[in-house]
C-alpha positions in Angstrom: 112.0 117.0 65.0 114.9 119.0 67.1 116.9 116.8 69.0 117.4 118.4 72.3 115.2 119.5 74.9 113.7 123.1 75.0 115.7 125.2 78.1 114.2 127.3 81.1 114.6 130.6 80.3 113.2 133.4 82.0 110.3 134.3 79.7 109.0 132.1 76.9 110.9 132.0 73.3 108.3 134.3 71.6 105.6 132.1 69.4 105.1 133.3 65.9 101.2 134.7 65.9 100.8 133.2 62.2 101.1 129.3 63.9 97.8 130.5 65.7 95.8 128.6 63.0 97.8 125.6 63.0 98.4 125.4 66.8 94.7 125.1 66.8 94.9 122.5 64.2 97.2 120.5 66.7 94.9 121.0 69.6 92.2 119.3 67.6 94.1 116.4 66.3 95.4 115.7 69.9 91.9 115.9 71.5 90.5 113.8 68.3 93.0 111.1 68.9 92.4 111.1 72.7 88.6 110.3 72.4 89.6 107.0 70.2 90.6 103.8 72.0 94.2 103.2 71.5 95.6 106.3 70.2 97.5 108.4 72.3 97.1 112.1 72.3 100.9 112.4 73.1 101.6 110.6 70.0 100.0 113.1 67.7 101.6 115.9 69.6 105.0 114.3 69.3 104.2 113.6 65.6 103.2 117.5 65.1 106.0 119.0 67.0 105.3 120.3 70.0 105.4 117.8 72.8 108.6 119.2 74.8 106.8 122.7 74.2 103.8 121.4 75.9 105.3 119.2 78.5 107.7 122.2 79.7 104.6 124.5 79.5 102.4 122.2 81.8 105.5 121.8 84.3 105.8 126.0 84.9 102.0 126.2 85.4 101.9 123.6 87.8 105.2 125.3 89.6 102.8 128.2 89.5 100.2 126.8 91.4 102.6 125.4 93.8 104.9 128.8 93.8 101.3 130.1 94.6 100.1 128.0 97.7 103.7 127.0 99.4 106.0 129.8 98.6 108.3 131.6 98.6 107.7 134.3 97.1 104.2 133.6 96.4 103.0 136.1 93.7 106.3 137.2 92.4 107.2 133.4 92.1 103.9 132.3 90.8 103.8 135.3 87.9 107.9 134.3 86.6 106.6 130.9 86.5 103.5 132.0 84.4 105.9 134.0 82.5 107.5 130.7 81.3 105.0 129.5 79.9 103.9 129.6 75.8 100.6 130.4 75.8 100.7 131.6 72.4 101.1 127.7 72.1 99.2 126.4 75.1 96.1 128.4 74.6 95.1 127.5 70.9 95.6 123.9 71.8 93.9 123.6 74.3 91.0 125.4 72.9 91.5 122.7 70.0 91.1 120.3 72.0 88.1 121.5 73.6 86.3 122.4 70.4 87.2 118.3 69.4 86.2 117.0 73.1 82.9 119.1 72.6 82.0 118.7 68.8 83.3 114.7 67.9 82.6 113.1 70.7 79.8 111.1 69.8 80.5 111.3 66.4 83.8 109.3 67.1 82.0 107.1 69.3 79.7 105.7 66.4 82.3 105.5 64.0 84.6 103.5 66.7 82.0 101.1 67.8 80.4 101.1 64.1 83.3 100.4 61.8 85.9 98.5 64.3 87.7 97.4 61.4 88.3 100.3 59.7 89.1 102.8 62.1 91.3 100.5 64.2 93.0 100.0 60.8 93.2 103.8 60.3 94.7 104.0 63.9 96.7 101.2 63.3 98.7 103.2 60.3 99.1 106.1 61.6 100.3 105.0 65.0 102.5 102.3 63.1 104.2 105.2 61.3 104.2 107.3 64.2 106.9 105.5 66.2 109.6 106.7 64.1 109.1 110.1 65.4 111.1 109.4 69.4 113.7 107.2 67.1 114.7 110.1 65.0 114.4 112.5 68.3 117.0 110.9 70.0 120.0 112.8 71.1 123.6 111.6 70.3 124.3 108.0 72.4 126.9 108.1 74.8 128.7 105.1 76.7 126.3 105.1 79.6 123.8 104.2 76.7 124.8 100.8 75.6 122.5 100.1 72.2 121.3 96.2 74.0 120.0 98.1 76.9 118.3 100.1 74.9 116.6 97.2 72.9 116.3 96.0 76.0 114.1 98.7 77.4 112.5 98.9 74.1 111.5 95.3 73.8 110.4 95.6 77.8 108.0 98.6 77.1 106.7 97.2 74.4 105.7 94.0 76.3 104.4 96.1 79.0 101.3 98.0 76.6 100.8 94.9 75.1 99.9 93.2 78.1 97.7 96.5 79.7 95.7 96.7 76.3 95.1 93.2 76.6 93.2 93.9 79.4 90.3 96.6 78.2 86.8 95.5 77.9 85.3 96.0 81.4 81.7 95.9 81.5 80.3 99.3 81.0 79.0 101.3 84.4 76.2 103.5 83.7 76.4 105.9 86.5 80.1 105.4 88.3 80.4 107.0 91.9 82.0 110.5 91.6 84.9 109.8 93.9 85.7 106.6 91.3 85.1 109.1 88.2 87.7 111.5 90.3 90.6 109.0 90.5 90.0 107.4 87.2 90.6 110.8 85.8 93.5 111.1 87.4 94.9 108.1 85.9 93.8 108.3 82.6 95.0 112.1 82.6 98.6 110.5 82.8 98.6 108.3 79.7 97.0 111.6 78.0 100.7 112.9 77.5 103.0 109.4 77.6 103.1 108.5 73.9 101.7 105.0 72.9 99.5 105.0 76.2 95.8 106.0 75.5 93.6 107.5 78.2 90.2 106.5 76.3 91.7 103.0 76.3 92.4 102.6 80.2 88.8 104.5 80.3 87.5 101.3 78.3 89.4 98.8 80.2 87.6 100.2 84.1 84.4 100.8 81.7 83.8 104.5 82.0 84.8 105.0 78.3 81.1 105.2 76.9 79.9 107.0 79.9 82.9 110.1 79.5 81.6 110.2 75.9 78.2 110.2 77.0 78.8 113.2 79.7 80.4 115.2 77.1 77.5 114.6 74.5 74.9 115.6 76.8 77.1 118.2 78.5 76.5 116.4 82.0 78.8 119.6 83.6 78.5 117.8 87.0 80.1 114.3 85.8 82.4 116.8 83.7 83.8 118.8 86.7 84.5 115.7 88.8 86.8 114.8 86.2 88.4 117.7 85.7 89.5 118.1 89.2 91.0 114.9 88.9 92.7 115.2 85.6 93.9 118.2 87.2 95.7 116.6 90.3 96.7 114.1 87.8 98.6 116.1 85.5 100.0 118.1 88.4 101.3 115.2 90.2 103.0 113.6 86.8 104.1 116.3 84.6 107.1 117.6 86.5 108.2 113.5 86.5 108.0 113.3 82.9 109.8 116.4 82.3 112.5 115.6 84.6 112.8 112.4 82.7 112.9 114.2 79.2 115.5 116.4 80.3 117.6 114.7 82.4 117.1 111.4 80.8 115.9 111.7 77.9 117.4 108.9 75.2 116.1 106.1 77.5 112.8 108.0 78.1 112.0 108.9 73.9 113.3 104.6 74.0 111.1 103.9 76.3 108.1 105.7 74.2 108.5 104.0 71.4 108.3 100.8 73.1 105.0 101.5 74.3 103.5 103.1 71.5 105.2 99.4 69.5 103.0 97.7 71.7 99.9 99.4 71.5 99.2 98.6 68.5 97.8 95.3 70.1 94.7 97.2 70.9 94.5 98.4 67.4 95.2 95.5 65.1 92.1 95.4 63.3 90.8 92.2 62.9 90.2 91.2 66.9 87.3 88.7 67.8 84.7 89.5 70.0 85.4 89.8 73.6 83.9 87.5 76.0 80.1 87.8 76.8 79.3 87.6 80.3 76.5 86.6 82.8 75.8 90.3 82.5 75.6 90.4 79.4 78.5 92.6 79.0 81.8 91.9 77.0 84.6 91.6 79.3 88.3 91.4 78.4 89.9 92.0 74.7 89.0 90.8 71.7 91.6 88.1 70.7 94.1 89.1 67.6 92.8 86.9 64.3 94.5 86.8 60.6 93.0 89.3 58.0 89.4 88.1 57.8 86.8 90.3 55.5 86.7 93.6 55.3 90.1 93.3 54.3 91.0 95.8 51.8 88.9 98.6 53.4 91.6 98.5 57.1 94.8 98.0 55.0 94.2 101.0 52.7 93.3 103.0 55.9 96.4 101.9 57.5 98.5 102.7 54.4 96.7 106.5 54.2 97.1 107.0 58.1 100.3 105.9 57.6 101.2 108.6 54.9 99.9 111.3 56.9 102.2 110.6 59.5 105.1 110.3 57.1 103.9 113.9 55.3 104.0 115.2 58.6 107.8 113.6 59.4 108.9 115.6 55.8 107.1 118.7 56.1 108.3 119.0 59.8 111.8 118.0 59.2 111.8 120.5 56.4 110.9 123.5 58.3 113.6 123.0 61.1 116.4 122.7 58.7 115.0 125.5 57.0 114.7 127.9 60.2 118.3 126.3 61.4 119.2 127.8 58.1 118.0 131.2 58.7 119.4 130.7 62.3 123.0 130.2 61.2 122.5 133.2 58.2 121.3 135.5 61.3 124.6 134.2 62.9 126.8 135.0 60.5 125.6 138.8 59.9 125.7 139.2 63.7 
């Protein structure tokens, strides 16, 4: 993972055309892990590399839009914003993550609400193993970084998603107004890119979770285009923060990730109980955390191979800087 943020320059670094494949890869795994409870498409994209890319990328195309309506400058501006942007990366992932959005999603719901057990223990590993990937992305501390704050922060952060993923289990609404689908997309649009903060999970908690899936399933474009419009002014509204805070900030923010993605993993310890029944007849609130209770060896090998893809990511990833820093210095020294 590199260890400082990617620069504003005044076109994109030019994207190698043979990652085209595995960009799409990426887009699939992040839209994958945003239709499970939990799991944090920001995660996967800081375990697979290209979070800064992506966060940077969203910032100029929002600075576009802006460029475009406010000014100065408003086409010129717009376009050397545009120009900024990697869509040789943002392009195949998103079309990843469409193809996932629009191929898994009921798919994932059966197996979610199916197997708990299992897939929160597969979630469990691999999110488990994932936090490792802000700690080794941390730039060099310096004295306005004191290591107890930071432990601090961390310990705080973690506190904080355990606490909102104790909260999921709202009853389910079958047919939500549109201007509450609008605003709830919005929101969950924002824990789409914070690492160890899952949209689908703060979907479950207002109880819109089955009814998104069920929208996308039966390709309800209506229901679908209300929340796009929101997860638009969302995502417009949040990136630039985020990137200001990677950037300018950025040991206390990659800190503060792995805090929350520590305390997810409340909402993805496997062996829960059943959340409260209702007068409605609906469950409401989360299920409470129990000791291993059968299935028992099915979620703990799941955990360890989640776990291990994460960690064969970490290598292969770490292997592939330090051989293109390599090649970097070699170009250096022939210059």
């Amino acid at each position: 993972m590199t260890n400082t943020p990617p620069t504003d320059t005044a076109a994109a670094p030019k994207r190698s055309k043979a990652l085209l494949p595995l960009d799409l890869i990426r887009g699939f795994l992040i839209g994958s892990a945003e239709l499970v409870p939990g799991v944090s498409g920001g995660t996967i994209a800081l375990v697979t590399g290209v979070y800064d890319q992506l966060i940077d990328s969203a910032s100029h195309v929002v600075s576009a839009a802006k460029t475009l309506v406010t000014g100065p400058n408003r086409a010129a501006g717009a376009l050397a914003e545009l120009r900024r942007t990697d869509w040789f990366l943002v392009i195949p992932v998103l079309l990843g993550m469409a193809a996932a959005v629009f191929t898994i999603a009921g798919v994932m719901e059966s197996f979610v609400t199916s197997n708990p057990e299992l897939s929160r223990g597969l979630f469990f590993g691999l999110v488990s193993a994932s936090i490792a990937v802000p700690l080794r992305m941390l730039p060099a501390r310096s004295s306005r970084q004191p290591v107890l704050l930071g432990v601090l922060a961390f310990i705080v952060a973690a506190a904080l998603a355990f606490w909102m993923t104790s909260l999921a289990g709202g009853a389910d609404v079958e047919n939500p107004p549109l201007i509450a689908v609008f605003f709830v997309a919005s929101i969950a649009i924002c824990a789409l890119v914070v690492p160890g903060v899952s949209g689908s999970f703060f979907l479950l908690a207002v109880g819109m979770y089955s009814t998104t899936l069920r929208a996308v399933d039966s390709r309800d474009f209506g229901y679908l285009g209300i929340f796009m419009l929101g997860a638009i002014l969302g995502l417009a509204v949040f990136v630039n923060i985020l990137k200001y805070f990677l950037h300018n900030h950025r040991w206390w923010t990659l800190i503060v990730m792995a805090g929350l993605m520590f305390g997810s993993l409340r909402a993805l310890w496997p062996w829960q109980s059943s959340a409260e029944v209702g007068a409605d007849g609906e469950e409401h609130g989360a299920g409470g955390l129990l000791a291993p209770v059968d299935p028992v060896l099915g979620p703990i090998l799941l955990a360890v191979l989640g776990a291990a893809v994460v960690v064969i990511l970490i290598i292969v990833e770490a292997k592939s800087a330090s051989a293109k820093d390599e090649a970097d210095r070699a170009d250096s020294a022939t210059a």
